[in-house]
NURO-161736 format. One line per field, with one value per atom (N, C-alpha, C): residue in three letters; atom name; x negated, y negated, z. Coordinates in nm, 4 decimals, m for minus. Each point is the difference from the previous one (the first is absolute). Layout:
BEGIN
residu	(Ala:...)
atome	(CA:...)
u	(X:...)
v	(Y:...)
w	(Z:...)
This chain:
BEGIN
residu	(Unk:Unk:Unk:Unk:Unk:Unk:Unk:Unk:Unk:Unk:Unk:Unk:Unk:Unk:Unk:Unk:Unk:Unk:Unk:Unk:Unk:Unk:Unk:Unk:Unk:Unk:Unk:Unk:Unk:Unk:Unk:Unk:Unk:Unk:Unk:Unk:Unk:Unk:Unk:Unk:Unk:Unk:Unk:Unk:Unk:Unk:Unk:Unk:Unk:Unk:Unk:Unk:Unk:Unk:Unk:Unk:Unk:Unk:Unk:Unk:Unk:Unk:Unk:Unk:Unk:Unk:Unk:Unk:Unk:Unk:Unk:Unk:Unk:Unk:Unk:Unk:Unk:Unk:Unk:Unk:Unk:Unk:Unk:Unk:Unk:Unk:Unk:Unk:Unk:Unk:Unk:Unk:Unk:Unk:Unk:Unk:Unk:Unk:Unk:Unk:Unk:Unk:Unk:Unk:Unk:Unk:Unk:Unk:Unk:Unk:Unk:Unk:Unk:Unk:Unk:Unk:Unk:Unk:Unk:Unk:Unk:Unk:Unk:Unk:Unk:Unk:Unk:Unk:Unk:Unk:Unk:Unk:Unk:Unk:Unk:Unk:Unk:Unk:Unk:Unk:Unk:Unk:Unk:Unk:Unk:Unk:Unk:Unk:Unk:Unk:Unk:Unk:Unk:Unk:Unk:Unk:Unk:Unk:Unk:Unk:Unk:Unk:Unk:Unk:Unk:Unk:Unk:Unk:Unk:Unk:Unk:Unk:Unk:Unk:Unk:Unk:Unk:Unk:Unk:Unk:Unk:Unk:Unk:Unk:Unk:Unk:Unk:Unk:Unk:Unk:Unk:Unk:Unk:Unk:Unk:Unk:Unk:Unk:Unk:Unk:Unk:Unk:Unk:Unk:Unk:Unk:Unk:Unk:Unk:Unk:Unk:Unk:Unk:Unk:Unk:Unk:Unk:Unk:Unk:Unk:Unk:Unk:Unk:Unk:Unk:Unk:Unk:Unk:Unk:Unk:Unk:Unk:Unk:Unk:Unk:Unk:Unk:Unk:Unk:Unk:Unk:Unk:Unk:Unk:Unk:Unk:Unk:Unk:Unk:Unk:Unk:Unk:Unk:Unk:Unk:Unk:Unk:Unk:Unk:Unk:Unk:Unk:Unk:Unk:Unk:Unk:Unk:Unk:Unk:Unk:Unk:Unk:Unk:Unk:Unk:Unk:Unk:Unk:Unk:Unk:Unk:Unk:Unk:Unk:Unk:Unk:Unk:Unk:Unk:Unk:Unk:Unk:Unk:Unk:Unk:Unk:Unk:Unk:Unk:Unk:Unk:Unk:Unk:Unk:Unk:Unk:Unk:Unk:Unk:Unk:Unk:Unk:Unk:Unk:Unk:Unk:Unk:Unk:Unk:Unk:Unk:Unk:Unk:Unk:Unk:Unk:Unk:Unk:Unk:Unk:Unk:Unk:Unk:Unk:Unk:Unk:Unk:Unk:Unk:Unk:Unk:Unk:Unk:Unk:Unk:Unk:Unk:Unk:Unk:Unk:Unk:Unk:Unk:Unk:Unk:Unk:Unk:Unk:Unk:Unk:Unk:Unk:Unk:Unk:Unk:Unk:Unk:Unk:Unk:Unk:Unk:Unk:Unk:Unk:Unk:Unk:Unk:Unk:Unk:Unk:Unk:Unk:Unk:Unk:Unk:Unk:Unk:Unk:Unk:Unk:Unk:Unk:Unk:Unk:Unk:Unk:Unk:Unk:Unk:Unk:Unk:Unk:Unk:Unk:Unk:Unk:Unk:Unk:Unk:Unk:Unk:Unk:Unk:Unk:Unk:Unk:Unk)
atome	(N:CA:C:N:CA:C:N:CA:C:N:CA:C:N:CA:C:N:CA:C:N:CA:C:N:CA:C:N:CA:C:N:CA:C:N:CA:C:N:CA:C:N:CA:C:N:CA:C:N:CA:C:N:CA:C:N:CA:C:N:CA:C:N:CA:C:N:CA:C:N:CA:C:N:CA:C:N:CA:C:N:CA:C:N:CA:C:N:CA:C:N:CA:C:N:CA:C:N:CA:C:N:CA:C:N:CA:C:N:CA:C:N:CA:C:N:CA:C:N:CA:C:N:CA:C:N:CA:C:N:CA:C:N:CA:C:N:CA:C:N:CA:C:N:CA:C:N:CA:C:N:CA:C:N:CA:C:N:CA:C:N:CA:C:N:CA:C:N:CA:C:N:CA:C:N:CA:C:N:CA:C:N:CA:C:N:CA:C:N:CA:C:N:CA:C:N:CA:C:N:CA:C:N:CA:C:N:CA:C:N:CA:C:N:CA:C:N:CA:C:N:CA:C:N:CA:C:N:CA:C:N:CA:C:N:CA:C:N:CA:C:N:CA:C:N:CA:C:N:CA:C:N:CA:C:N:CA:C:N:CA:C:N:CA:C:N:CA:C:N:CA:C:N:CA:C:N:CA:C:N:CA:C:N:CA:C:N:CA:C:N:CA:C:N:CA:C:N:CA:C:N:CA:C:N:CA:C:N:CA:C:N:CA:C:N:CA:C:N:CA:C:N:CA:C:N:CA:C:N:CA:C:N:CA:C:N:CA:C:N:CA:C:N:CA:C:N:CA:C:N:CA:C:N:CA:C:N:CA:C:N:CA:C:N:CA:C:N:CA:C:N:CA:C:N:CA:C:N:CA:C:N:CA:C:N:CA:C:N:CA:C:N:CA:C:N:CA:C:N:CA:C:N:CA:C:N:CA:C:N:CA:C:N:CA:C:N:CA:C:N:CA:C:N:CA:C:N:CA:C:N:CA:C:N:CA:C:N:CA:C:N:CA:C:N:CA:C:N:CA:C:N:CA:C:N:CA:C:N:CA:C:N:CA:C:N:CA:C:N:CA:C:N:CA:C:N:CA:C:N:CA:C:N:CA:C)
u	(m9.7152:m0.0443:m0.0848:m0.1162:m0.0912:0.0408:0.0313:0.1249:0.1068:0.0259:0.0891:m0.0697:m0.1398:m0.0837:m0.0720:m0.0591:m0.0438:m0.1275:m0.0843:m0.0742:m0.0366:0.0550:m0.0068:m0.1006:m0.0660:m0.0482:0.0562:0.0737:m0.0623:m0.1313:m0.0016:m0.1716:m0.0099:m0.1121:m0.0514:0.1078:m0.0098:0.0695:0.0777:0.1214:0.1600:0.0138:m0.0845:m0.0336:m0.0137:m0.0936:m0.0597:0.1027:0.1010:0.1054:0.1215:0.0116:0.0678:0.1564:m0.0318:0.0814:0.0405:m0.0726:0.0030:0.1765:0.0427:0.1258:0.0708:0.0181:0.0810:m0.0289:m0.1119:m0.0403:0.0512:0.0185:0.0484:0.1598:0.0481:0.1585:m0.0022:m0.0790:0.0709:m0.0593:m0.0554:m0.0565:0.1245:0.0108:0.1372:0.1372:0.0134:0.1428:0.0012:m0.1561:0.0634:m0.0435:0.0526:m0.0042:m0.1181:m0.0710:m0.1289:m0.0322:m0.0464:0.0051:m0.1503:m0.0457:m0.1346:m0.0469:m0.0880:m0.0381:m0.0823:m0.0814:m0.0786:m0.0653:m0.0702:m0.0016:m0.0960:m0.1136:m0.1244:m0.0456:0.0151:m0.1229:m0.0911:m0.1167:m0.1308:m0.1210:m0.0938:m0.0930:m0.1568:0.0332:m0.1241:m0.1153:m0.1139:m0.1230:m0.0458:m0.0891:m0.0379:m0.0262:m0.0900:m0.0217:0.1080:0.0986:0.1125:0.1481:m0.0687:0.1138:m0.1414:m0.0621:m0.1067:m0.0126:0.0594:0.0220:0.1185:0.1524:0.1044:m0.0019:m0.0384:m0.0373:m0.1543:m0.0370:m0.1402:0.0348:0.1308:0.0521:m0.0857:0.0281:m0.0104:m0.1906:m0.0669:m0.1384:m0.0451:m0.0266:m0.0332:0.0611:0.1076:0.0358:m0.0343:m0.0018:0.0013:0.0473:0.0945:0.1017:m0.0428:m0.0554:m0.0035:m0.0641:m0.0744:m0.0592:0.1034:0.0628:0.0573:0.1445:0.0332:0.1011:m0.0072:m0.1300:m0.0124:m0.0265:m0.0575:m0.0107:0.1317:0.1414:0.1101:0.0751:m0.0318:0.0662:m0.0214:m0.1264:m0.0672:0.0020:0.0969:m0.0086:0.1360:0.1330:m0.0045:0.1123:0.0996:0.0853:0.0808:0.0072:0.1198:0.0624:0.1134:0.1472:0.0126:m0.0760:m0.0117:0.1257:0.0734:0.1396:0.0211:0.0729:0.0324:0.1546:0.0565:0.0994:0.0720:0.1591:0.0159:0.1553:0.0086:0.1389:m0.0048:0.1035:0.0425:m0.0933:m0.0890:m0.0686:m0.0686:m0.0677:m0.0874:m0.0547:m0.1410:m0.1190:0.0969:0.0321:0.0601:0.1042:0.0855:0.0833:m0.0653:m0.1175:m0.1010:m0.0551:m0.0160:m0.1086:0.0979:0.1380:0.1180:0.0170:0.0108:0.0284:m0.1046:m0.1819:m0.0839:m0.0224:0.0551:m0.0218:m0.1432:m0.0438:m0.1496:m0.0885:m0.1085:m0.1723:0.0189:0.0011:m0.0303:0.1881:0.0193:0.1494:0.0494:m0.0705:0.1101:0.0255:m0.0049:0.0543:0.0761:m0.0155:0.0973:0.1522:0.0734:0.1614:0.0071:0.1298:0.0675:0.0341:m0.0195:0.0659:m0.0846:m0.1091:m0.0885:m0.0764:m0.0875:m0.0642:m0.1409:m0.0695:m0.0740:0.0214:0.1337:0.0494:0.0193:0.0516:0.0448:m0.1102:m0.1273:m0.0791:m0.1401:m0.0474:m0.1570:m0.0247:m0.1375:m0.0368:m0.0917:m0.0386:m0.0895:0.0123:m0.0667:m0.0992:m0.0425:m0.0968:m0.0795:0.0705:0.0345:0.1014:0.1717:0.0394:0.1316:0.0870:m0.0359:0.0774:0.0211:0.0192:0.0214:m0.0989:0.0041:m0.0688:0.1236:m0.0343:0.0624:m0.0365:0.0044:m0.0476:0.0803:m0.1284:0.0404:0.0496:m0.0065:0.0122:0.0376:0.0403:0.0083:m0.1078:m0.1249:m0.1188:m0.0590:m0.0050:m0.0746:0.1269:0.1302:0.0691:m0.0907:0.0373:m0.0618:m0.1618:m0.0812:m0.1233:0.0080:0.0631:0.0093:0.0369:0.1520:0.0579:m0.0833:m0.0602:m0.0809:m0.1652:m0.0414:m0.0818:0.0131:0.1571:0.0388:0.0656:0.0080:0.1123:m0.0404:0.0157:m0.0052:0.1258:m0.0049:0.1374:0.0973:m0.0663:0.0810:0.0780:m0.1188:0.0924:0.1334:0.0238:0.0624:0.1308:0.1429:0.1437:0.1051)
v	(m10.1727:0.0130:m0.1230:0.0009:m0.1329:m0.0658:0.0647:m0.0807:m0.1311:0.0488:m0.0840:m0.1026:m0.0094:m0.0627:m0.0808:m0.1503:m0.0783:m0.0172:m0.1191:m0.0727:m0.1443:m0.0745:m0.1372:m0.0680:m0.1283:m0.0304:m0.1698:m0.0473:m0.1426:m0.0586:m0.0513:m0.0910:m0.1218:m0.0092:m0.1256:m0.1199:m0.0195:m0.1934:0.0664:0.0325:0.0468:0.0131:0.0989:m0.0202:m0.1016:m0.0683:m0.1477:m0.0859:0.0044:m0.1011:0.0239:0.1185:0.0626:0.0540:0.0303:0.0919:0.0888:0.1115:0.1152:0.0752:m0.0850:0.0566:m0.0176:m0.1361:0.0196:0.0322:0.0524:0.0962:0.1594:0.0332:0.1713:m0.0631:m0.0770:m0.0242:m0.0123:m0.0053:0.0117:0.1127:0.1093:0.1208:0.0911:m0.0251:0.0906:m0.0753:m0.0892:m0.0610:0.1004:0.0224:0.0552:0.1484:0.0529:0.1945:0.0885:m0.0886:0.0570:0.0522:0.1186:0.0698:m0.0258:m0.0610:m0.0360:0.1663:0.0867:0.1383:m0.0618:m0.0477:m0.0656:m0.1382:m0.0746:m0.1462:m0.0159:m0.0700:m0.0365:m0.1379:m0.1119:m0.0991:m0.0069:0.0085:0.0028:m0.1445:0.0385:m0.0990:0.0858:m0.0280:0.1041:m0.0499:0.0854:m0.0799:0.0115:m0.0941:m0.0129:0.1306:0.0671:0.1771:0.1088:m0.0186:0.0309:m0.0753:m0.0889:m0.0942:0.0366:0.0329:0.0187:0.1426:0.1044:0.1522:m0.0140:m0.0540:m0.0196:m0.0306:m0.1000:m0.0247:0.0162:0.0825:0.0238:0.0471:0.0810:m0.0515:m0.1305:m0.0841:m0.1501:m0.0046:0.0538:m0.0636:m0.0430:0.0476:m0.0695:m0.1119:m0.0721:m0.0955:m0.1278:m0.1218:m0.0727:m0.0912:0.0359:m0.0337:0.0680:0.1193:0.0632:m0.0084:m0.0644:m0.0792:m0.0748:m0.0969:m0.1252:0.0771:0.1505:0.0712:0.0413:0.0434:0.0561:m0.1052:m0.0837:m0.1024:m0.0593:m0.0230:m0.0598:0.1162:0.1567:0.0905:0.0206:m0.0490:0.0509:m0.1716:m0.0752:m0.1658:0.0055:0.0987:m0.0178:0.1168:0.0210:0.0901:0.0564:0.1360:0.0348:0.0750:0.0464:0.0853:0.1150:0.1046:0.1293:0.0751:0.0851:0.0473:0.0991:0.1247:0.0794:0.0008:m0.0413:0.0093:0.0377:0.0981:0.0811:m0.0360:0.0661:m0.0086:0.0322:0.0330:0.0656:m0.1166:0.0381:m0.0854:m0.0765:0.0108:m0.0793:m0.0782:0.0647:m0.0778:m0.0925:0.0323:m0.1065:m0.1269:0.0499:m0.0819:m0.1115:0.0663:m0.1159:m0.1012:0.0545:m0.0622:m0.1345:0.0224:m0.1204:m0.0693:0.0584:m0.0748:m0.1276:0.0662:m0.0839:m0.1180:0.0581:m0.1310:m0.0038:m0.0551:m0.0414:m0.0541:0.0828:m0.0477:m0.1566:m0.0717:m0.0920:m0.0688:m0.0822:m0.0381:m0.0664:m0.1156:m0.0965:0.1146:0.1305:0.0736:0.0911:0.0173:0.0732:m0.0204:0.0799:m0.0268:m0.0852:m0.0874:m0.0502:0.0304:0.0286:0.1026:0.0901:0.0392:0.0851:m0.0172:0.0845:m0.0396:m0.0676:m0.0239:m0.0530:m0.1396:m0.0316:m0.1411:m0.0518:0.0568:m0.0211:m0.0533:0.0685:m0.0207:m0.0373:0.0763:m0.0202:m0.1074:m0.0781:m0.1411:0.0153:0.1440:m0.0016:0.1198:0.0155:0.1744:0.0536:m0.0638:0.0666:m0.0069:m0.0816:0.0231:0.0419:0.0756:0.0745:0.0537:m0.0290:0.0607:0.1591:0.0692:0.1401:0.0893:0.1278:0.0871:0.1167:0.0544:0.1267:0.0571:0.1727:0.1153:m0.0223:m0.0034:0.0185:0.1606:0.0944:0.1704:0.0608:0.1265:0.1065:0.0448:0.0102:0.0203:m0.0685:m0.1118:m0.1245:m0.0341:0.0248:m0.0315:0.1234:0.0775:0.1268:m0.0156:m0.0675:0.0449:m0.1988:m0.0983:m0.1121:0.0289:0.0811:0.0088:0.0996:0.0711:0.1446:m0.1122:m0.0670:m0.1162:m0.0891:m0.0229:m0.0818:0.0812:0.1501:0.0428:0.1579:0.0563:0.0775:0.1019:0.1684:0.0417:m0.0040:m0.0147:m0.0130:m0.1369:m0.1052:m0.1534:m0.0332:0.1455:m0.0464:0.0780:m0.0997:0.0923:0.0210)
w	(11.0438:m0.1383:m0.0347:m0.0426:m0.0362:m0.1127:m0.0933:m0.1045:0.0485:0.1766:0.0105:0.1628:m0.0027:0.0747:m0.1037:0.1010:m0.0264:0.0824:m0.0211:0.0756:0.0459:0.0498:m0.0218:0.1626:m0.0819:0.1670:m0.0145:0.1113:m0.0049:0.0089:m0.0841:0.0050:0.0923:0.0448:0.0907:0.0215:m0.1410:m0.0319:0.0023:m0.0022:0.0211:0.1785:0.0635:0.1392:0.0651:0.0102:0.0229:m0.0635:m0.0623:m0.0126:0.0707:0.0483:0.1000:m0.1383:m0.1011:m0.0593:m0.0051:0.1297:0.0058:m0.0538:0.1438:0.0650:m0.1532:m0.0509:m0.1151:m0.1170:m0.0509:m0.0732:0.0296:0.1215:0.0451:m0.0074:0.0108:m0.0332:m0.1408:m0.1007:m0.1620:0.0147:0.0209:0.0298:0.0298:0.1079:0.0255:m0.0654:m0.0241:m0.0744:m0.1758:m0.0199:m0.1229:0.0374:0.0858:0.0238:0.0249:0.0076:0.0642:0.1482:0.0224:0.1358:0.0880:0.0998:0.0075:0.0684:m0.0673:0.0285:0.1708:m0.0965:0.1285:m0.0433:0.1245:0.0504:0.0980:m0.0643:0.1455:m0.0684:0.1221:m0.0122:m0.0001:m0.0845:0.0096:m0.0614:0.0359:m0.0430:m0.0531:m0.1817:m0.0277:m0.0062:0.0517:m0.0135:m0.1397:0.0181:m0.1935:m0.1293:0.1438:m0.0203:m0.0946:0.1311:m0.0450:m0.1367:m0.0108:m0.1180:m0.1130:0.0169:m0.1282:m0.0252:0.1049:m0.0217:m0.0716:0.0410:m0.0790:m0.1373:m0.0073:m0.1895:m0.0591:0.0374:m0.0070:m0.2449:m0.0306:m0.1087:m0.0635:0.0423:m0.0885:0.1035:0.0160:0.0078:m0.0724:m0.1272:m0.1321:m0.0669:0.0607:m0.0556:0.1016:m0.0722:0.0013:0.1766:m0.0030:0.0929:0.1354:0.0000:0.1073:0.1512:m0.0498:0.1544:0.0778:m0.0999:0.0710:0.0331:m0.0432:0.0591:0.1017:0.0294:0.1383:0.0759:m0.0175:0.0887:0.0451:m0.0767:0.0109:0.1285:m0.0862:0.0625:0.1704:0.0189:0.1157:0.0741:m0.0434:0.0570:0.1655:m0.0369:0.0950:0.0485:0.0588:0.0281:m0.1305:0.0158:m0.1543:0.0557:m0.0938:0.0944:m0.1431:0.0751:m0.1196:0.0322:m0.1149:0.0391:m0.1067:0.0369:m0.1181:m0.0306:m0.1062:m0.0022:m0.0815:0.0087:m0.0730:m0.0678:m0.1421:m0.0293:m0.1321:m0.0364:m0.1519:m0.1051:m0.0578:m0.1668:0.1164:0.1183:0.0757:m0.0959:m0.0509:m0.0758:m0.0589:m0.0994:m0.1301:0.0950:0.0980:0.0721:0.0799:0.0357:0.1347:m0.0877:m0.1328:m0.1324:0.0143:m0.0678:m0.0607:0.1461:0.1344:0.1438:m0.0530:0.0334:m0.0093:m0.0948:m0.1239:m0.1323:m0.0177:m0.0627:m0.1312:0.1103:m0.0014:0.0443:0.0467:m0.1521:0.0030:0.0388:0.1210:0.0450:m0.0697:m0.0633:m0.1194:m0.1050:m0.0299:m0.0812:0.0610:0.1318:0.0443:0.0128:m0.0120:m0.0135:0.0893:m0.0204:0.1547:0.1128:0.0635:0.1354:0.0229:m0.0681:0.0451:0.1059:0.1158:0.0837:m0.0626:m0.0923:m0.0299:m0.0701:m0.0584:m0.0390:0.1173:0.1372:0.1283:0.0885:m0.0174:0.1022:m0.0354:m0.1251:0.0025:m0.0431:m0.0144:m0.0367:m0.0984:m0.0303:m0.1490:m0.0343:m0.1129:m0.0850:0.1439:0.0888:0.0427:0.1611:0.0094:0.1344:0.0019:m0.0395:m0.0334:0.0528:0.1275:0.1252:m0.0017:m0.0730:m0.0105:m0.1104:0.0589:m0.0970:m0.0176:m0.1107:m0.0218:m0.0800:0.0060:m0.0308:m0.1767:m0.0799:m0.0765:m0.1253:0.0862:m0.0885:0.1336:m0.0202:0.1426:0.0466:m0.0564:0.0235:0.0956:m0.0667:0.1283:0.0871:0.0398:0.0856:0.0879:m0.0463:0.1340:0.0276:m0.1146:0.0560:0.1122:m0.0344:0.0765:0.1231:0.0090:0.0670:0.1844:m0.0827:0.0731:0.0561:m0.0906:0.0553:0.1413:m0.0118:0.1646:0.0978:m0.0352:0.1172:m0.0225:0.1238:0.0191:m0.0288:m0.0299:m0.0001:0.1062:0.1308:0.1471:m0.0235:m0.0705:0.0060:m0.1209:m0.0522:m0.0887:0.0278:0.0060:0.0573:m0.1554)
């Protein structure tokens, strides 16, 4: 049921600090099922097809440029109130506002480096989600 799917990727700087592993341990510690899981590295092309959304803003260059800087860990993952549940895991954009214990008070070092993304509606979980994986790659 996509109601109860997500979309999340680790970003670059969470990678490159080697957070991966304990980022997928508060992942699964709070009931999350990983559907599916690939390491990848997007080319600029492709991190500018993903949020191609935000072209018109401001920010969007230096997103794709961040996005496409170095390895990310794209994943679908599932569980009862996914969206809203992955939202409170992750905590606030910006990390000095994010809760305590969240993976973004935990790990990221700014706004723009945040260690995690997530699907924010059921819509863009599936159209994110259908972006990195195929239906074969997904269990």
């Amino acid at each position: 049921m996509a109601t109860n799917r997500t979309f999340t990727m680790i970003k670059p700087d969470a990678v490159k600090a080697g957070h991966t592993g304990a980022i997928l341990a508060h992942i699964n510690k709070a009931g999350f099922r990983i559907v599916a899981m690939k390491k990848t590295h997007l080319s600029a092309q492709k991190a500018g097809e993903f949020y191609a959304v935000h072209k018109e803003r401001p920010f969007y260059g230096e997103l794709v440029e961040f996005m496409s800087s170095g390895p990310i860990v794209a994943a679908i993952l599932e569980k009862d109130n996914a969206i809203a549940d992955f939202r409170t895991l992750i905590g606030a954009t910006n990390p000095v506002e994010a809760a305590e214990g969240t993976i973004r008070a935990l790990y990221a070092t700014s706004i723009g480096e945040n260690a995690v993304h997530g699907a924010d509606s059921d819509e863009n979980a599936h159209i994110e989600g259908n972006f990195h994986f195929a239906g074969t790659e997904m269990f």
